[in-house]
KESETOR-319742 format. One line per field, with one value per residue (C-alpha): residue number from 1; x, y, z. Coordinates in steps of 0.2 Angstrom, whole numbers, plus 5000, padded with zeros to 4 digits. Example, Ala and Ser with C-alpha at 12.3 -4.5 7.8 and 13.67 -1.06 7.14 Angstrom:
pos 1:2 $
east 5062:5068 $
north 4978:4995 $
up 5039:5036 $
This chain:
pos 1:2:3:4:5:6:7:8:9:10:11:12:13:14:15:16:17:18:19:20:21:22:23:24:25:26:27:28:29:30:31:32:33:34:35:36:37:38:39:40:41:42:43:44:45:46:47:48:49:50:51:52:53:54:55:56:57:58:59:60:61:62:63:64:65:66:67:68:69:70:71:72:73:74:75:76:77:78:79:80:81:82:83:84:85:86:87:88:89:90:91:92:93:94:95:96:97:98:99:100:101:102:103:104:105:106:107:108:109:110:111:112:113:114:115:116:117:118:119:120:121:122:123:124:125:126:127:128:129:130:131:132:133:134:135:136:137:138:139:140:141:142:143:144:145:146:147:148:149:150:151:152:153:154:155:156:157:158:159:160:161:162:163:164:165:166:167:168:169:170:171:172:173:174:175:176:177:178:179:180:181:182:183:184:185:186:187:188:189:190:191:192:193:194:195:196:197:198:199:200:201:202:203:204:205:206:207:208:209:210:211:212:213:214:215:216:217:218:219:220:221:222:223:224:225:226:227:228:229:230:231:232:233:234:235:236:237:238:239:240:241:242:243:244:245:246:247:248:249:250:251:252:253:254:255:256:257:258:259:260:261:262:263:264:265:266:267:268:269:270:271:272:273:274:275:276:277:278:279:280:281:282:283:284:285:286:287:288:289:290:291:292:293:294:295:296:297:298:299:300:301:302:303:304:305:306:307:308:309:310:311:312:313:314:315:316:317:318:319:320:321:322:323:324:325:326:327:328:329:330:331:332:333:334:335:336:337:338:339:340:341:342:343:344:345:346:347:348:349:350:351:352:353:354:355:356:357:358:359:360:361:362:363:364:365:366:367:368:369:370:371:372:373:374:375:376:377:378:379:380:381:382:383:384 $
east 5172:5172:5157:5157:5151:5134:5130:5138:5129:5139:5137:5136:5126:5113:5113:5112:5095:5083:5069:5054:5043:5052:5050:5034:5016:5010:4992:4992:4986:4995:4991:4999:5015:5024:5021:5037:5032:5046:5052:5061:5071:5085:5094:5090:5109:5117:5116:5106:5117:5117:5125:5134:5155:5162:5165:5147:5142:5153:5146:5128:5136:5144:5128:5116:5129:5127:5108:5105:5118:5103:5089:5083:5076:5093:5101:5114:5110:5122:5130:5142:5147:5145:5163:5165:5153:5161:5150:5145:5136:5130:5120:5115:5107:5099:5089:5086:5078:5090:5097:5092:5101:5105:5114:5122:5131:5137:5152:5161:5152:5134:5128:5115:5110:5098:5088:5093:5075:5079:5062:5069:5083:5092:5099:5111:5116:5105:5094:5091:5100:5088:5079:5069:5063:5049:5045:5031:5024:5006:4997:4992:4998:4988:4998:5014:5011:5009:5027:5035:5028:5033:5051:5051:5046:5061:5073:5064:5066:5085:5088:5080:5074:5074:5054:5044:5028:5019:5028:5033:5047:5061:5067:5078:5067:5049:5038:5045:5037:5026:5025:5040:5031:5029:5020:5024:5014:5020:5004:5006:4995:4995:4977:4977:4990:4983:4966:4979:4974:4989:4986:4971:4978:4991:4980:4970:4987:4986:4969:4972:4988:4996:5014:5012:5029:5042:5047:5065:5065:5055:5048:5030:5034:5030:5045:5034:5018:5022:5020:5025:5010:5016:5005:5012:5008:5015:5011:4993:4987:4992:4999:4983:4975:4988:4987:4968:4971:4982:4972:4959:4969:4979:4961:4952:4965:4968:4949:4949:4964:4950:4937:4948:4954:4937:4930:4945:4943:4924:4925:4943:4949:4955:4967:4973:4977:4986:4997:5000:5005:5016:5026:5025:5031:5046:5052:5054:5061:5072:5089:5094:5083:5086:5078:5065:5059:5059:5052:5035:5034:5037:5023:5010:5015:5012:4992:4992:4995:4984:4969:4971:4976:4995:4995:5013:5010:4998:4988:4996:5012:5004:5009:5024:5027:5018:5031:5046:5042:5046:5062:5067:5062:5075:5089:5089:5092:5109:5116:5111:5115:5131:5135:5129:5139:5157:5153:5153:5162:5175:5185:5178:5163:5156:5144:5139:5133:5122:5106:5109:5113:5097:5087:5096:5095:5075:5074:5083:5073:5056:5053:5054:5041:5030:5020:5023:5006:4993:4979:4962:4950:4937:4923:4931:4920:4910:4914:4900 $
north 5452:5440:5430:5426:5413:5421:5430:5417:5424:5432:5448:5439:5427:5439:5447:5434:5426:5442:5444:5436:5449:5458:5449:5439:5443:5437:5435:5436:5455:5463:5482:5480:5474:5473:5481:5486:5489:5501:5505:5518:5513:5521:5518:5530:5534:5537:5555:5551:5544:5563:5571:5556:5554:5539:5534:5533:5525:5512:5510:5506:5493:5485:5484:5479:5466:5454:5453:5452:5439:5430:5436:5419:5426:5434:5416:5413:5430:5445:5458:5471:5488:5503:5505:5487:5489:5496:5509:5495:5488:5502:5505:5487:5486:5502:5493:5479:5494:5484:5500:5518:5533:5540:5525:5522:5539:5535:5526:5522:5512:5509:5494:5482:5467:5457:5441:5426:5428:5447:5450:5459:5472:5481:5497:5503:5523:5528:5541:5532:5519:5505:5505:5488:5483:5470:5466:5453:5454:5460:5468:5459:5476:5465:5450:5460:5470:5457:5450:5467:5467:5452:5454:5471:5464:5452:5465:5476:5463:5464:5481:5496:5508:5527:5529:5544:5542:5556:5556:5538:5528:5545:5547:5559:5565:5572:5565:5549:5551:5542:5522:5526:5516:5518:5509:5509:5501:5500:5500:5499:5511:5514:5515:5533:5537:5535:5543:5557:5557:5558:5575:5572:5557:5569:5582:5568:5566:5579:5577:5556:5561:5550:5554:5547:5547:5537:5521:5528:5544:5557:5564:5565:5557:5540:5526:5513:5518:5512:5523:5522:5526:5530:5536:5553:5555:5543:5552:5554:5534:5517:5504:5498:5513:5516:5496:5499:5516:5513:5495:5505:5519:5506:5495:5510:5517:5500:5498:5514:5510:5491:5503:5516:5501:5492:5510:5513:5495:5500:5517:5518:5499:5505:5519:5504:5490:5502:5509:5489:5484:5500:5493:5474:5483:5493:5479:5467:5480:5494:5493:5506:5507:5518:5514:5525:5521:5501:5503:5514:5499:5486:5493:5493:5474:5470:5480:5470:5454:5458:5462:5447:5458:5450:5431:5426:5409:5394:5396:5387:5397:5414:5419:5413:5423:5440:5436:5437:5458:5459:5451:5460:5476:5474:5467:5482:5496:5506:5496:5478:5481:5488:5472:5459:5472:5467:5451:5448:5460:5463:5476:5481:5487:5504:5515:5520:5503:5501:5506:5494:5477:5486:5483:5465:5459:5462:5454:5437:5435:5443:5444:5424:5422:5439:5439:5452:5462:5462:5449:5453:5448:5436:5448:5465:5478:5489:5508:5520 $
up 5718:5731:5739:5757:5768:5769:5757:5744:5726:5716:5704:5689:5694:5700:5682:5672:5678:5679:5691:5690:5697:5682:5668:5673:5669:5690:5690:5670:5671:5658:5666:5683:5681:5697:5716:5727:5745:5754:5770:5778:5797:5806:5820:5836:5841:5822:5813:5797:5779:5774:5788:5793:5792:5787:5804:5808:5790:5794:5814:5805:5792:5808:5816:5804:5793:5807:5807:5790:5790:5800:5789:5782:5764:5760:5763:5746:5741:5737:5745:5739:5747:5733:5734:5726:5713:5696:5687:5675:5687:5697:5682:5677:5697:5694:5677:5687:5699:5714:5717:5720:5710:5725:5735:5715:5716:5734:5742:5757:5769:5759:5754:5746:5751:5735:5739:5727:5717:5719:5727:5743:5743:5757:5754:5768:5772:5757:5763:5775:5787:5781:5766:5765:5747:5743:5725:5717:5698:5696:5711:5727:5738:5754:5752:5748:5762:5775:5770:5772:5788:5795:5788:5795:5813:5813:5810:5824:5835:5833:5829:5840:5827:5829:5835:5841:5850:5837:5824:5823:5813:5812:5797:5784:5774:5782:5769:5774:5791:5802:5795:5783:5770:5752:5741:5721:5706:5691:5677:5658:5653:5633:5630:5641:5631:5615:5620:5626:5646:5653:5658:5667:5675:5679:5687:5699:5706:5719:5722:5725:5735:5724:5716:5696:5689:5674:5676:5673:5680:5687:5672:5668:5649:5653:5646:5638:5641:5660:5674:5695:5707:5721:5739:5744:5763:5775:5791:5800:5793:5796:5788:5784:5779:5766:5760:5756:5750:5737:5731:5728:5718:5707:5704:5700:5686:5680:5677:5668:5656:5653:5647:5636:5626:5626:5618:5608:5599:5597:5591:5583:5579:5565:5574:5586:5574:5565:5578:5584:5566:5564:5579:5575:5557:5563:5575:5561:5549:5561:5557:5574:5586:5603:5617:5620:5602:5606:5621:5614:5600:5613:5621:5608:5604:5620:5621:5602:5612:5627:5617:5605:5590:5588:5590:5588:5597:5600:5614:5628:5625:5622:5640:5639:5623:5633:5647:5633:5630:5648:5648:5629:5638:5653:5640:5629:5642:5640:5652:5649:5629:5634:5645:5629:5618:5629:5630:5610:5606:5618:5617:5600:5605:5601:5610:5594:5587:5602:5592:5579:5592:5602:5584:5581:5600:5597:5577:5588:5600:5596:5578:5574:5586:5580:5564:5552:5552:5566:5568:5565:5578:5572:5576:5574:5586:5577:5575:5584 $
């Protein structure tokens, strides 16, 4: 795939240095992962991507090309129409959460532009004409917010978007309404797991107006332990109503998910330390390992790490050893095995030996570092 003038990145070299809103802890909270701020734009005098023909996808790439061409954060960055991308790595962006399903499935005349960190995405005739993407590790939705806004305003004032004095930014879909703007968290939960509330977290849902979903997929079953909050209504409030709405929804959950494993270390230590040594056990020993089963241990590691139960490093490189279950846990999706699989094997690899290089790529690059067993605290809470 060619680069051009200004958009001079190039597909591989976007996937071979993963985010690091991804892959990095942010403010060192290992509950919150990462926040991505959305928006949704159209242009006033173009049917929407999915009643649009060709003609009209492409009058929208002609217009909006030259602006982000100007956009100063996706300066050496990439771009790609989907018609370009092969289907290996439609679904390697999709991992890296730089594309939606729906643009992924499209073709002529859609397109995604990706900052060089890979912190903003542009996704072009998706459901929408525009759908602007900011990304930072951890949560700071005010900060994140603020940049959104001011990127948004610099586009506005060189693209008229389709606006309604009642209803607001137009837009396909009518949940999507009003600001357009959705805000998504993404929290590592495995302590309301393990003290089975997931259902109730489930149920507050409706009432919080929140949407609670997979982190792959729209499935209740959480991947990981990690699940997407997401606010629900985007008509009827500001921007800034849903900002502080949805701080104090993510805060309030992540607080819960602090006190169920501070009571599940004093009531059932025993329970936890042996569901974290059962995973530090079966990553060390796991000869085939698919990737749902990985990512469940990976995530017990990584609560084993946060509450001082696995100690795998010295101190001063203990984040930097947290930060690495990120990084594993990106690298041993379908899509990202699959690529490492080509680039050892060639063209001897096998879809079927991708459970065993899941379970070998992990004993590499984890387990040297990972005692075998998990630590016991020096003062172990007591059981009530």
């Amino acid at each position: 795939m060619r680069a051009s003038a200004s958009f001079p990145m190039r597909l591989s070299t976007l996937l071979n240095h993963p985010a690091p809103w991804l892959t990095s802890l942010g403010d060192g909270d290992d509950i919150a992962l990462y926040t991505r701020i959305s928006l949704a734009r159209n242009l006033p005098d173009l049917p929407f991507p999915g009643w649009s023909l060709p003609e009209h996808r492409q009058a929208v790439l002609n217009r909006v090309l030259p602006v982000l061409q100007e956009l100063p954060e996706l300066k050496n960055g990439f771009y790609s129409e989907i018609s370009d991308l092969p289907l290996q790595e439609r679904h390697l962006l999709l991992e890296r959460q730089l594309l939606s399903t729906e643009l992924a499935a499209r073709d002529a005349g859609c397109a995604v532009a990706v900052s060089r960190n890979q912190s903003l995405d542009i996704l072009i005739n998706e459901e929408d004409h525009l759908r602007l993407r900011l990304y930072q590790s951890g949560c700071d939705i005010p900060a994140l917010w603020a940049e959104m806004d001011r990127l948004d305003t610099w586009i506005e004032n060189r693209l008229q978007y389709a606006y309604d004095a009642q209803l607001g930014h137009l837009t396909s879909c009518p949940s999507n309404l009003g600001t357009g703007l959705r805000i998504t968290v993404a929290l590592h939960l495995p302590g309301i797991s393990m003290a089975n509330l997931a259902p109730q977290l489930m149920n507050a849902a409706e009432k919080l107006n929140i949407t609670i979903r997979s982190l792959y997929g729209d499935g209740p079953e959480a991947f990981g332990n990690v699940y997407q909050i997401s606010n629900k209504s985007t008509l009827g409030q500001s921007e800034e109503e849903i900002v502080t709405q949805m701080a104090a929804i993510v805060n309030s959950i992540a607080e819960r998910e602090r006190q169920i494993r501070l009571k599940l270390l004093q009531r059932n230590f025993t329970d936890v330390i042996d569901r974290v040594g059962r995973s530090v056990g079966t990553l060390h020993f796991a000869c085939s390992l698919s990737c749902r089963e990985a990512a469940e241990h990976l995530s017990y590691v990584r609560l084993g790490a946060a509450l001082g139960l696995v100690n795998w490093a010295p101190a001063p490189q203990r984040a930097e050893a947290r930060e690495q279950l990120s990084s594993i846990a990106l690298h041993i999706l379908p899509a990202h095995l699959k690529k490492a699989m080509i680039e050892t094997f060639g063209d001897r690899a096998e879809e079927s030996d991708q459970q065993t290089l899941r379970a070998f790529y992990i004993h590499k690059n984890l387990c040297p570092a990972l005692p075998y067993g998990a630590k016991e605290p020096d003062a172990a809470p007591t059981n009530d």
